[in-house]
C-alpha positions in Angstrom: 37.9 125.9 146.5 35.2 124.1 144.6 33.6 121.0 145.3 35.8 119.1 143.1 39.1 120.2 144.3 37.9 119.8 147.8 37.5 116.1 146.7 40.9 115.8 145.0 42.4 118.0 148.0 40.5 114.9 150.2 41.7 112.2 148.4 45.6 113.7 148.4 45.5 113.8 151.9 44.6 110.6 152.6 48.2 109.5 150.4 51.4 108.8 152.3 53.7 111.7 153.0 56.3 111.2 150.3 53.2 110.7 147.4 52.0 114.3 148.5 54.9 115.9 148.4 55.4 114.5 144.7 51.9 115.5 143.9 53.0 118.8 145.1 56.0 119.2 142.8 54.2 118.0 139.7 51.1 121.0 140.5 53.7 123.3 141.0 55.4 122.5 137.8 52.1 122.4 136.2 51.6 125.9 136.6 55.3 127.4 136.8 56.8 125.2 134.3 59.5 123.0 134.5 62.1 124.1 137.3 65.7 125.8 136.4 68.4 123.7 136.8 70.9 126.3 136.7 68.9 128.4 138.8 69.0 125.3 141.4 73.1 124.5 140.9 73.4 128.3 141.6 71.1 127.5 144.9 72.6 124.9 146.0 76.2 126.2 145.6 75.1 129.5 147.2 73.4 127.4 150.4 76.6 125.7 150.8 78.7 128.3 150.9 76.2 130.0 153.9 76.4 126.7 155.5 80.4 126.6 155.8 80.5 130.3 156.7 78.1 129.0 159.6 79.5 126.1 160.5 83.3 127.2 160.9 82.1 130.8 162.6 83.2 133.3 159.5 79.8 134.5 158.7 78.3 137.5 159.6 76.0 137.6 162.1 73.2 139.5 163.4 71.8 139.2 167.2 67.9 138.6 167.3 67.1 141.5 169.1 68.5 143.3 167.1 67.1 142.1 163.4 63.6 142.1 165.2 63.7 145.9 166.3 64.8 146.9 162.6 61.9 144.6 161.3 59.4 146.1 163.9 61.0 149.8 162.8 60.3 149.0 159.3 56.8 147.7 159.8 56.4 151.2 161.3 57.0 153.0 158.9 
């Protein structure tokens, strides 16, 4: 980082927690463009739906152990 963005990155962290996290969003949008709406109703809608499956026990699930030895099996490859 140069010496002027380590300035800027000096200053931004001296900002409240909620003004970061807005300075955030508008550099993040500054260099991917505005964000998808649908893309985010189709999130959102999708997140719920996980989050009821969760809550009233229907969704699938998958012990630990047993994720972590595929991942490590993968890795391994």
């Amino acid at each position: 980082m140069g010496e002027r963005a380590s300035k800027i990155f000096a200053d931004a962290m001296k900002l409240p927690t909620d003004e970061r996290a807005e300075l955030l969003r508008d550099l993040i949008e500054s260099v991917d463009g505005p964000a998808d709406a649908r893309a985010a109703q189709e999130w959102t809608a999708e997140i719920e739906t996980r989050a009821r499956a969760a809550i009233d026990g229907t969704a699938a699930s998958v012990p630990w152990e047993t994720v972590k030895s595929e991942l490590d099996a993968r890795l391994k490859r």
